[in-house]
C-alpha positions, 0 to 999 in steps of 0.5 A: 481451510478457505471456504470460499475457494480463490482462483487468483491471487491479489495482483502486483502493484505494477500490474494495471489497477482501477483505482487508488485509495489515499487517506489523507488525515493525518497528511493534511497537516503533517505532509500536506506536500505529499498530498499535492505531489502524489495526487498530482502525481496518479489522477490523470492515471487512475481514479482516486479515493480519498478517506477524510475524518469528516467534512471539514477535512473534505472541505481543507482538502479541496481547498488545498488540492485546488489552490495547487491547480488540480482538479479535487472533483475528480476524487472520491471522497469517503469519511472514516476516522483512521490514520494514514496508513492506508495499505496496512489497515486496508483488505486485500483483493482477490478473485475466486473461483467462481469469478467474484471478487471478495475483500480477504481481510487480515487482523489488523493489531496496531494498537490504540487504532481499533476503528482501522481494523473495521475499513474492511466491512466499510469498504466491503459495503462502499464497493458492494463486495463480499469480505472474508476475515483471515485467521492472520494478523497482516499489515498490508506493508507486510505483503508484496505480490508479484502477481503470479502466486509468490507473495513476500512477507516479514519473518516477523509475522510470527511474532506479530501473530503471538503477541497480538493475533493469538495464533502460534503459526509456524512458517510453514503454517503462515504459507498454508494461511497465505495460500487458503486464503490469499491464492499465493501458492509460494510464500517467501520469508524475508528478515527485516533489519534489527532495530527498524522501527517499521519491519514491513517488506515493503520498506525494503523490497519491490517487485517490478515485474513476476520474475524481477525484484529490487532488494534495498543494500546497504552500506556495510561499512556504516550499518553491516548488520543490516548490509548482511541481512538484506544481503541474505534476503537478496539470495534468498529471493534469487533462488524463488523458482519464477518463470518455466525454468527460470529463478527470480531477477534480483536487483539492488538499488542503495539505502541510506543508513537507519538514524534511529527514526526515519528509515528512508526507503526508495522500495516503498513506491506507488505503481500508478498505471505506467508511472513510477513515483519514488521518494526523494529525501532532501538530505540524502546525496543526489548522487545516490538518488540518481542510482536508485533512478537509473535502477529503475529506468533500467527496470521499466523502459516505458514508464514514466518516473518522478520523485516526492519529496518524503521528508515529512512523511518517513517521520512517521515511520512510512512512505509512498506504498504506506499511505496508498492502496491500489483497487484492482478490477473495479474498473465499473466502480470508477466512472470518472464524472464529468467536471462541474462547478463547485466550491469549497461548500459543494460536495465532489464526491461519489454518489454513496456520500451524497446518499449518506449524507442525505440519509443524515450519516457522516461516515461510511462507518457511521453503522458500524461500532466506533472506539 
């Protein structure tokens, strides 16, 4: 059982957030488009967190995020020797009963990565919160919240939990875990499609309100195995008690076919307080792009909605979501500073670094054993 008692559960990505985690290591030369575009796309509506390797990222991200006109002093900068994908090696916020917030922090089991399965305790030290360890292995592109105690999760999470996190769970198991430990009172199984090279609900599913989510479709004429199985996961969500009385709002918008390497997914999105940031894939007919818009336009009347080119991204087998991660209720920890002058040299930081680089410390996980 849960010792500590959670009274809420992480909240949804559409929901308003304090700020945005973005790891930019392995972006900053593999998609360095996307890292223009997305922060270009959430600083003038969130305060962001940028994870380097070290200084001399910090420095080649300063100079690539100034050189493109925005304003790089405006980030926080933190050092840890991870990859990109931020919202599957990052913990989950919650709050307990008795008002704290804590970090849940699941297994994390990719292999040849052990460092990322320590930005828990890193963070947990960055934003001075307590952090639990789960009896789960989770990716964070393996969760979805709609905020009001319903989470999705991959029917993979079993297997993943034999083969790596040593736990023999049954669904009905894996519900309890995520109900101790996460706050989600109804925990909803979806199959990811067979052959995928990423399985997480978040590759084809979204919530854009409690009660409404968007299910990626299809074509069953190109890939019907995948058209039948999502198909199923569409009616599967349509019958989630969401509301009173009512059941969940399931809407579908198109997904191009799987090529054997990039799936490319329009549900795998950044929320950024009243903008909506979706992929665009040079390759795919517009015509197909302008229905998954017009989707959510019809979702989100008052958000502001803007494509990033993904094409180099979804290479390495993520998008939007996968490279970020929202940071709820710490709205105290972001203080925006005011601007100053500075160059390619001068830090832009928060004050955390300033004092671990004064303390003779490079990394936030300088204290913590490295692979």
């Amino acid at each position: 059982m849960n010792p500590v008692g959670v009274a809420a559960c992480p909240p949804a990505d559409f929901e308003d957030h304090a700020g945005l985690l973005i790891s930019l290591t392995d972006l900053l030369i593999g998609a360095p488009h996307t890292i223009v575009e997305l922060v270009r796309g959430v600083i003038d509506r969130m305060p962001l967190v940028a994870i380097v390797d070290g200084e001399a990222e910090r420095q080649q991200a300063i100079v690539l995020l100034t050189d493109w006109g925005l304003p790089a002093h405006l980030i926080q900068f933190v050092a840890m020797p991870v990859s990109t994908w931020t919202r599957d090696f990052s913990p989950s916020f919650v709050r307990l009963t008795d008002g704290r917030i804590v970090l849940v922090d699941a297994q994390y089991t990719y292999p040849g990565r052990p460092n990322e399965d320590l930005v828990a305790t890193a963070l947990a030290g960055h934003f001075g919160l307590p952090r639990y360890r789960a009896p789960i292995a989770l990716d964070g592109g393996n969760l979805l919240s709609n905020g009001r105690g319903v989470c999705c999760i991959s029917s993979a999470t079993m297997e993943i939990n034999r083969v790596h996190g040593k736990h023999d769970y049954t669904p009905a198991e894996v519900a309890r875990v995520m109900r101790d430990w996460y706050g989600f009172e109804r925990t909803v199984m979806l199959d990811p499609p067979i052959g995928y090279r990423t399985l997480h609900v978040d590759m084809f599913t979204a919530f854009v309100a409690p009660d409404v989510v968007i299910v990626a479709q299809c074509d069953p004429q190109t890939d019907p195995q995948s058209a039948l199985i999502l198909d199923r996961n569409a009616a599967r969500l349509a019958e989630v008690p969401a509301g009173r009385e009512g059941r969940m709002h399931v809407h579908r918008i198109p997904m191009p076919p799987y090529d054997g390497k990039r799936c490319r997914t329009y549900t795998n999105v950044v929320f950024a307080n009243g903008r909506l940031l979706v992929p665009h894939y040079s390759d795919v007919d517009p015509a197909v792009e302008q229905r998954v818009m017009d989707v959510y336009a019809d979702l989100l009347p008052d958000w502001e909605l803007a494509q990033i080119n993904c094409d180099e991204i979804i290479c390495g087998g993520g998008a939007l979501r996968c490279a970020t991660k929202h940071v709820p209720w710490l709205y105290d920890r972001f203080r925006q500073r005011a601007p100053r002058t500075w160059g390619a040299a001068a830090y832009a930081g928060n004050s955390a670094a300033g004092a671990m680089a004064a303390a003779g410390r490079t990394s936030l996980m300088s204290d913590l054993p490295m692979a």
